[in-house]
C-alpha positions as CSV (number, residue, x, y, z in Angstrom):
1,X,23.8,3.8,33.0
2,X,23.7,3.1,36.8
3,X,21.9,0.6,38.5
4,X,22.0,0.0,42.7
5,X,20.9,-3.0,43.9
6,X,20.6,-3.8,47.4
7,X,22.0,-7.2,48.9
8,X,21.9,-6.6,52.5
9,X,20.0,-3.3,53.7
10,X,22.5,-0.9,55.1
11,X,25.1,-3.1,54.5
12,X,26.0,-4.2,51.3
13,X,25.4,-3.1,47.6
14,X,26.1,-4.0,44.2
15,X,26.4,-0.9,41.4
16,X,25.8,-2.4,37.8
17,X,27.1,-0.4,35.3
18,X,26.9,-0.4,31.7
19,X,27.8,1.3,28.4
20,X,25.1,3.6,26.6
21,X,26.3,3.2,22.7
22,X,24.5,6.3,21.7
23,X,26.8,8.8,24.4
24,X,30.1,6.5,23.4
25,X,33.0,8.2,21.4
26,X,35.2,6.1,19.2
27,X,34.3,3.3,20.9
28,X,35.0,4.9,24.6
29,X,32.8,5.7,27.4
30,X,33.9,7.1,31.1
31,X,32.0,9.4,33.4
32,X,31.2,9.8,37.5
33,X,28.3,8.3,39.1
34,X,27.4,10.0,42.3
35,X,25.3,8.5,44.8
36,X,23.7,9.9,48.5
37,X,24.3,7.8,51.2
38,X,23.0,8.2,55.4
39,X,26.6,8.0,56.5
40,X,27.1,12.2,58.3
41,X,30.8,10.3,58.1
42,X,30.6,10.4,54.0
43,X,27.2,11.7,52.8
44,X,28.4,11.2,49.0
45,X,30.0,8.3,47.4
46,X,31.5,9.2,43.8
47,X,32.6,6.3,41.4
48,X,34.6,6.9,38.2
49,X,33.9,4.6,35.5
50,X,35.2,4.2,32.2
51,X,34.8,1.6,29.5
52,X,36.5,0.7,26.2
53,X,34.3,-1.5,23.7
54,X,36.1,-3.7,21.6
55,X,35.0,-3.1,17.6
56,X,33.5,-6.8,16.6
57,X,36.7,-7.5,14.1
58,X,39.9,-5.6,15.3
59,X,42.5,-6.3,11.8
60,X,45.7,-5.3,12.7
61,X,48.0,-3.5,10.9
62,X,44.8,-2.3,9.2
63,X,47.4,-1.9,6.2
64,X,50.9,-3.3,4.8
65,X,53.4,-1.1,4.1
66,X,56.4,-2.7,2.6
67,X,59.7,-1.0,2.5
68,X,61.3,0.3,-0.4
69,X,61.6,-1.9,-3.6
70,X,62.7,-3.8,-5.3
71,X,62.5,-6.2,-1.9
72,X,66.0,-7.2,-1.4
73,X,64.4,-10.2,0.2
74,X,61.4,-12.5,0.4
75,X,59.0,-10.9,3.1
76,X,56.2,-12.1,4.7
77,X,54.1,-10.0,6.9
78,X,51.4,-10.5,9.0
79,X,47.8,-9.5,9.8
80,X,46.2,-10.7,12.8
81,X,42.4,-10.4,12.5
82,X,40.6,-10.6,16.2
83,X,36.7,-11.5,16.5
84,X,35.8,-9.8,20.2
85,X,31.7,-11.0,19.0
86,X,30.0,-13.0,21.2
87,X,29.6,-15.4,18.1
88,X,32.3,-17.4,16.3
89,X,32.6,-16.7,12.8
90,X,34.7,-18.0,10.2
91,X,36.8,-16.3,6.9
92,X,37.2,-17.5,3.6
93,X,38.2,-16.4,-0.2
94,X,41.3,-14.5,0.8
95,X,42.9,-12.9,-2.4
96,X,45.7,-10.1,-3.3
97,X,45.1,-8.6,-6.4
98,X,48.8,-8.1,-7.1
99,X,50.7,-10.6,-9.3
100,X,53.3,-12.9,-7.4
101,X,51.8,-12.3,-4.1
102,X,50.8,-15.5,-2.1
103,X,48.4,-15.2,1.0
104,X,47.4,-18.1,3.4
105,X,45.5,-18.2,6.9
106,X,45.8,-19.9,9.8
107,X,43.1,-20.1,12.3
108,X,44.8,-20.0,15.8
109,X,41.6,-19.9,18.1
110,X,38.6,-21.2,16.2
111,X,36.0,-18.7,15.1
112,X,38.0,-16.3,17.3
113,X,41.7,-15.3,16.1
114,X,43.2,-15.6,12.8
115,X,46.4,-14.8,11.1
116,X,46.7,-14.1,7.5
117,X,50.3,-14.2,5.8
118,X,51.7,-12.6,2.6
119,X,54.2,-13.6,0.8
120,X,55.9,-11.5,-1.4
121,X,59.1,-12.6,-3.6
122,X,62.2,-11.1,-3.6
123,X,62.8,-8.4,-6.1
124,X,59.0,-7.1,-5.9
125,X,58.1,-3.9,-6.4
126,X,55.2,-1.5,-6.9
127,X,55.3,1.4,-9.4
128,X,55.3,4.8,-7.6
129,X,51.3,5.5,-7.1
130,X,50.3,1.6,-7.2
131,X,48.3,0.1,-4.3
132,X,47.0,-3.6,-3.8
133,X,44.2,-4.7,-1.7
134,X,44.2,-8.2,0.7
135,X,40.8,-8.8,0.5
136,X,38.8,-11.7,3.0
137,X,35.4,-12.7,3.1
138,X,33.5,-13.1,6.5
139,X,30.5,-14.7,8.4
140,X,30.3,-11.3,10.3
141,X,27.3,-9.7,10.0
142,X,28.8,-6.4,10.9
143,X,32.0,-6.9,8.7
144,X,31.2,-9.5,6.1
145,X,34.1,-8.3,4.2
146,X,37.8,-7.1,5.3
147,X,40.2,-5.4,2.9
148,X,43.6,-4.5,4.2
149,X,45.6,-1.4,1.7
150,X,49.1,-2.9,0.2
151,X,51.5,-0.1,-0.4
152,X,55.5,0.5,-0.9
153,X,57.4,3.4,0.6
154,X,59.2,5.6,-2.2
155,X,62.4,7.1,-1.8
156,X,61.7,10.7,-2.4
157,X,64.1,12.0,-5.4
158,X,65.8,15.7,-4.5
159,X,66.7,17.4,-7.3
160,X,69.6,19.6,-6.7
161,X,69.2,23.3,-7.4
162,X,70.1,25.4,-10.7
163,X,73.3,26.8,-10.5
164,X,72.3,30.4,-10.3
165,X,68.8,30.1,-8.9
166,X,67.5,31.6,-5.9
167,X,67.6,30.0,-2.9
């Protein structure tokens, strides 16, 4: 939506511009606005606009894949959960539900930015097929509660071919 307000006639204007949810894709809005003018010189004055509206709580990675297991090493990742809301809110009950897995949160920018940490031991490992959840309670109305997948990358097996068999 376009708006053209007048500050000094003939001279100066201000174009107000704003998103229309309901014509937004994923989040994403652009188009032209096109407006007349009394200039012979340029009768037509063509803007482009394009906006890009931040979800309320951005989680990223929005999942944790570890690499293959058993984990030679202790590893701790870590998920970075962003509040772009215009109010603070806070999160609380964090849990894994996979044994040996340790989780704590640190809020860098009150109400605003906050980063999670797993710990996972050395020598963990999920069966081929198994999955955990991070799950985090919110004061979001919109998202009151996050859950981030937990997975393990597989080595895929080959089996070699039958002597004999077509190929």
């Amino acid at each position: 939506h376009a708006n053209l307000i007048t500050n000094r006639p003939g001279k100066e204007f201000q174009l107000i511009i704003s998103a229309q949810p309901e014509l937004m894709t994923n989040n994403i809005a652009q188009g032209q606005i096109t407006m007349k003018t009394s200039l012979a010189s340029t009768p037509v004055v063509t803007v482009t606009a394009w906006a890009n509206i931040q979800p309320a709580l951005n989680v990223a990675p929005p999942q944790i894949v570890l690499p293959a297991g058993p984990l030679k090493t202790p590893t701790v990742p870590h998920i970075t959960v962003q509040n772009n809301a215009s109010s603070l809110i806070q999160l609380s009950d964090l849990s894994v539900d996979l044994p040996g897995v340790g989780v704590e949160m640190e809020e860098k920018v009150p109400g605003r930015t906050f980063i999670i940490k797993l710990s996972f031991p050395q020598n963990f490992a999920l069966n081929a097929g198994q999955r955990g959840t991070l799950t985090a309670k919110t004061t979001s109305t919109q998202k009151p509660v996050i859950k981030i997948p937990i997975a393990q990358v597989h080595p895929v097996v080959s089996v070699p071919p039958v002597p004999g068999s077509a190929q």
